[in-house]
C-alpha positions as CSV (number, residue, x, y, z in Angstrom):
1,X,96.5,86.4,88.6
2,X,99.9,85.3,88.8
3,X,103.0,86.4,86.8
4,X,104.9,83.1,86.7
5,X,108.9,83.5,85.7
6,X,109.6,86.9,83.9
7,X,111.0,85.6,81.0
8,X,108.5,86.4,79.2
9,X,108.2,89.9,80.7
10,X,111.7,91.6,80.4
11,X,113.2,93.5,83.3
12,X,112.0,97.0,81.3
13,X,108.3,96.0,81.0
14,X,108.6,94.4,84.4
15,X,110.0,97.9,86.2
16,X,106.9,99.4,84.1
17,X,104.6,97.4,85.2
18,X,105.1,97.6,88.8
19,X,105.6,101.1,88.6
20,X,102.1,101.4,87.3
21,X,100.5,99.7,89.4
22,X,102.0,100.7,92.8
23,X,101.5,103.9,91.4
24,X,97.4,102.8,91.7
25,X,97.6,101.4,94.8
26,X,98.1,98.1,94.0
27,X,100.0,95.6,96.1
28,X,103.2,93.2,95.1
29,X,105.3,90.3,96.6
30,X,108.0,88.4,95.1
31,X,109.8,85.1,95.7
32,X,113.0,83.4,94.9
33,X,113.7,80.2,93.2
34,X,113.6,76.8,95.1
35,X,117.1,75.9,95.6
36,X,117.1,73.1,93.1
37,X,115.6,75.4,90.7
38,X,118.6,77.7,90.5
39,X,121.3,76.7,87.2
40,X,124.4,75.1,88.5
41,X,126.3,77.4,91.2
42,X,123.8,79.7,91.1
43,X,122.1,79.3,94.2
44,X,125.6,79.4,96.0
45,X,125.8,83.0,94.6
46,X,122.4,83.7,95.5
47,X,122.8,82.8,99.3
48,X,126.1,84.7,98.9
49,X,124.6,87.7,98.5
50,X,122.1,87.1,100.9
51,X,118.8,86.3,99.4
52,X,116.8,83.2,101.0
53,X,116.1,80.8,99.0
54,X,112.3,79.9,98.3
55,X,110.8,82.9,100.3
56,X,108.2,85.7,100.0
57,X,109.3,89.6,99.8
58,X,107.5,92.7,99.9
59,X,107.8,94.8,96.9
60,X,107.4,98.2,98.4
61,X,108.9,100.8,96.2
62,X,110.6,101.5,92.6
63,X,113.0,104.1,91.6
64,X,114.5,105.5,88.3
65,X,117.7,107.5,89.1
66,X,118.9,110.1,86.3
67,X,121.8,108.1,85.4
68,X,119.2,105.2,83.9
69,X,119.4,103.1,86.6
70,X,116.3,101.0,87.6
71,X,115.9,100.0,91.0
72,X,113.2,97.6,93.3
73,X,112.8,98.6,96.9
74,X,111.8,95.2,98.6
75,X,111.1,94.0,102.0
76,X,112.5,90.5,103.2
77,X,109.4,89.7,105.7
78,X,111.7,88.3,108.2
79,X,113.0,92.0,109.4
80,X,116.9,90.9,108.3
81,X,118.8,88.8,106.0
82,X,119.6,91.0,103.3
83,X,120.5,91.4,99.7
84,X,125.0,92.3,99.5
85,X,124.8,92.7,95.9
86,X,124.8,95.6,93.7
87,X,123.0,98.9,95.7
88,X,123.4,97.3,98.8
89,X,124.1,98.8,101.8
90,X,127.4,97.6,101.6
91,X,127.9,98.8,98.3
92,X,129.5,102.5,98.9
93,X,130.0,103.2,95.1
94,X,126.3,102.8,94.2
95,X,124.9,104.8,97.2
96,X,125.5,109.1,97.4
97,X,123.6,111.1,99.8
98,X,121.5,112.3,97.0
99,X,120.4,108.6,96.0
100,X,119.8,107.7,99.6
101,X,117.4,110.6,100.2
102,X,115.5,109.8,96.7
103,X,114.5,106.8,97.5
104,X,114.4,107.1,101.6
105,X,117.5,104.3,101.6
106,X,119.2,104.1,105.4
107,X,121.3,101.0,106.1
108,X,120.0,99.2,108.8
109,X,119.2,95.5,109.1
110,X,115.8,96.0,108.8
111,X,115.9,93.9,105.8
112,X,114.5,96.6,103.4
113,X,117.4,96.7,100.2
114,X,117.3,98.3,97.2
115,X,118.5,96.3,93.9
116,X,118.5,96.8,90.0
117,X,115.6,95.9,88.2
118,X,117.8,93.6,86.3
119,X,119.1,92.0,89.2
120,X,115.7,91.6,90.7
121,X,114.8,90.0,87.3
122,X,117.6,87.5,87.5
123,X,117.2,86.3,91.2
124,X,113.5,86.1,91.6
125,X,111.2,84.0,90.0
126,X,107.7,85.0,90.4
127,X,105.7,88.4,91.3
128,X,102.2,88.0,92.9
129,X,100.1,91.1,92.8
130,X,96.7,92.1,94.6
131,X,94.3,94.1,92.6
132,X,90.7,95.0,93.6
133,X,87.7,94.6,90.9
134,X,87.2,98.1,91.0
135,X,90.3,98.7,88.7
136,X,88.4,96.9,86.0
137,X,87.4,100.2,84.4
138,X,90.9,101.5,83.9
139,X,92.3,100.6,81.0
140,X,95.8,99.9,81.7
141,X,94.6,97.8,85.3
142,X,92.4,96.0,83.3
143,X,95.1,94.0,82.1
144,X,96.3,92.9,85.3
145,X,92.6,91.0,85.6
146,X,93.7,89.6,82.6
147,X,96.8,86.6,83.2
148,X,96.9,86.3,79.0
149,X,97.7,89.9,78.8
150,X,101.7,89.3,79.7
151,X,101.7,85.7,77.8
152,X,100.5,87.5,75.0
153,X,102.1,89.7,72.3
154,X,101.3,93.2,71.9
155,X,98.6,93.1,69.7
156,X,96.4,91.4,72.1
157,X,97.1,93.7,74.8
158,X,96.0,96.6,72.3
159,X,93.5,94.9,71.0
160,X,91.8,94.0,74.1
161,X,92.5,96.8,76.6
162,X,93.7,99.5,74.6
163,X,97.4,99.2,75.9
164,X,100.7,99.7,74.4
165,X,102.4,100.4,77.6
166,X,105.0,97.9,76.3
């Protein structure tokens, strides 16, 4: 399965969801728009802040600080080319010692970054994630077998696997 566009899945339920499920083991990737898919000057700003356009990442962490803030550790495949935006390396206001060491953050182009959920939301258009059939017998894993469970409301998701996660 295949969540396609989060607009239907909000940058809270998102950060939920793949806190869940990396917290079973389960893998994700994301990928930004195609360049023509971005609304006008968009993509500009996206290259900007050094995302590639049109290309796989590696989800390989999420963090909640104490101050509310919801963050996505991802990978750029590559090894470089990184994210400038907010919680960037270069973003000194964002980062204390404290906040590196929660999250393991040392800037180096190694193209690991850490961004806001919301930001991660806004730039990316689609989240692949891997799940095995043996998660078919939890309850809240069940619904990532299921590709209606995030096109549906939240009736059907408690209705058919016993969720109200969101």
């Amino acid at each position: 399965p295949r969540l396609v566009r989060y607009g239907e899945v909000p940058p809270a339920v998102l950060y939920e969801l793949l806190e869940y499920g990396m917290s079973q083991g389960m893998m994700f990737t994301a990928s930004t728009r195609e360049h023509t898919d971005y609304p006008e000057g968009e993509y500009k700003d996206s290259q900007e802040k050094g995302l590639v356009y049109n290309h796989a990442y590696s989800i390989i962490g999420v963090h909640a600080f104490e101050d509310g803030a919801k963050t996505v550790k991802i990978r750029n495949n590559w090894g470089r080319t990184e994210w400038t935006g907010p919680f960037s390396g270069t973003d000194s206001a964002a980062w204390t010692d404290a906040r590196k060491a929660e999250v393991d953050f040392m800037n180096r182009d190694d193209g690991i970054v850490v961004m806001l959920i919301e930001d991660f939301h806004h730039y990316y258009n689609s989240c692949t994630f891997f799940v095995s059939d043996s998660t078919k017998d939890d309850p809240k894993l069940a619904m990532f077998h299921d590709p209606e469970c995030f096109r549906k409301d939240t009736e059907y998701r408690k209705r058919e696997h016993g969720i109200t996660l969101w």
